[in-house]
N, C-alpha and C positions, 0 to 999 in steps of 0.2 A: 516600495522602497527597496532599491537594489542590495543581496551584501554579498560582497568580495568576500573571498576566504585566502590566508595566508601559509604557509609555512614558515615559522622562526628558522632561520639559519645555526642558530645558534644553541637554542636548546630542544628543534625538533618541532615543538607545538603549533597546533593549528588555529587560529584565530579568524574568527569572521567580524566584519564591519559592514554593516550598514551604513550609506551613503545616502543624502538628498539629491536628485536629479541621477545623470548615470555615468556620472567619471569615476573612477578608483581613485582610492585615495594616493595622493603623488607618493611620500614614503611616512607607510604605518613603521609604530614603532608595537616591537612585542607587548602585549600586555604583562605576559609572565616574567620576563629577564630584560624587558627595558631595549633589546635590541636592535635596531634599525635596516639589521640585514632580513626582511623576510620578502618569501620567493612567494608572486602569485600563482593560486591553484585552479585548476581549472572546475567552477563547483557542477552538480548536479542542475539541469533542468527540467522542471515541473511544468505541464503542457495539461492546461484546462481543455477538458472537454464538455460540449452542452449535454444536455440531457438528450438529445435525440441522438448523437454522436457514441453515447456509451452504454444507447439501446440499443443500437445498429449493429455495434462492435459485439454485444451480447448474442444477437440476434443469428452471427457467422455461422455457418456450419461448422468452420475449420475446428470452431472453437469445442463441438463434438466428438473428433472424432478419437481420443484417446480414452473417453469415458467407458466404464464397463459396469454397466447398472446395477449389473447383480455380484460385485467387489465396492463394499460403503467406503471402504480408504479410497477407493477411486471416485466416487460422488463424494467424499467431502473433499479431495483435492477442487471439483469442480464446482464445487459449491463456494470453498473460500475465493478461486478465480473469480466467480460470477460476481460474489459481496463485496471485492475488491472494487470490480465497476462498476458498482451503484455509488459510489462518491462519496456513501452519508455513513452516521455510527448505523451501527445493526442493533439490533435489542440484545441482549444479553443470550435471549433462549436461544437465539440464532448460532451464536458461538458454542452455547452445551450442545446444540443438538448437531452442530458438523465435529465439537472434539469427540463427541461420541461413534458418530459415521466412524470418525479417523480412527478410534481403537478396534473398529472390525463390528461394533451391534446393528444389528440388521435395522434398517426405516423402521421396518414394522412395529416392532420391538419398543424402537425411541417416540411412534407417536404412539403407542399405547397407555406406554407412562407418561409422556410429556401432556396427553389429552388436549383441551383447550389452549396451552399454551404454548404448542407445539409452533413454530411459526411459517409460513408459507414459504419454500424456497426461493431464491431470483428465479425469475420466469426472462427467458431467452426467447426472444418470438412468438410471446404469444402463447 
């Protein structure tokens, strides 16, 4: 189901509408202030990729080459990239252990203590 997003002319605010099929609506009236002047916005699109499509894109070199192994802000910038395209929620330990990258604590250090629930990075190619 499609939804348009508005701008009220009148009191600024932004309103989105859901539609059946894919016309806009002829003229929304503001939720907020009842106004009939609202200007359409142009919204955001969201573009599915398959699962072989956001291995592939993992898979890039390109996507290597500002990494610097031995700087963990620099692996977990690369690591939230990576977990970004795997499409799905991450477990929890996956987010401690890249906010931890992010404050400067060495790998080493995070699977010592993380042990067993240390969780497997995105794997890029293999």
């Amino acid at each position: 189901m499609p939804t348009y997003e508005y701008r009220c002319e009148r009191c600024r605010r932004r309103s989105a509408f859901n539609v059946r099929g894919f016309n806009p609506p002829e003229s929304p009236t503001c939720p907020q202030c009842g106004s009939a002047g609202m200007k359409r916005l142009i919204s955001r699109v969201a573009i599915l990729k398959s699962e072989e499509a956001r291995l592939e894109s993992m898979a890039d070199p390109s996507n290597f080459g500002d990494v610097d192994e031995n700087d963990p802000k620099s692996v977990a910038r690369f690591m939230r990239k990576m977990g970004g395209e795997m499409g799905e929620e991450l477990p929890p330990e996956f987010n401690e252990m890249v906010d931890r990258l992010d404050a400067g604590e060495s790998p080493d250090s995070i699977e010592q203590s993380m042990g067993e629930n240390a969780p497997e990075p995105p794997l890029a190619g293999g």
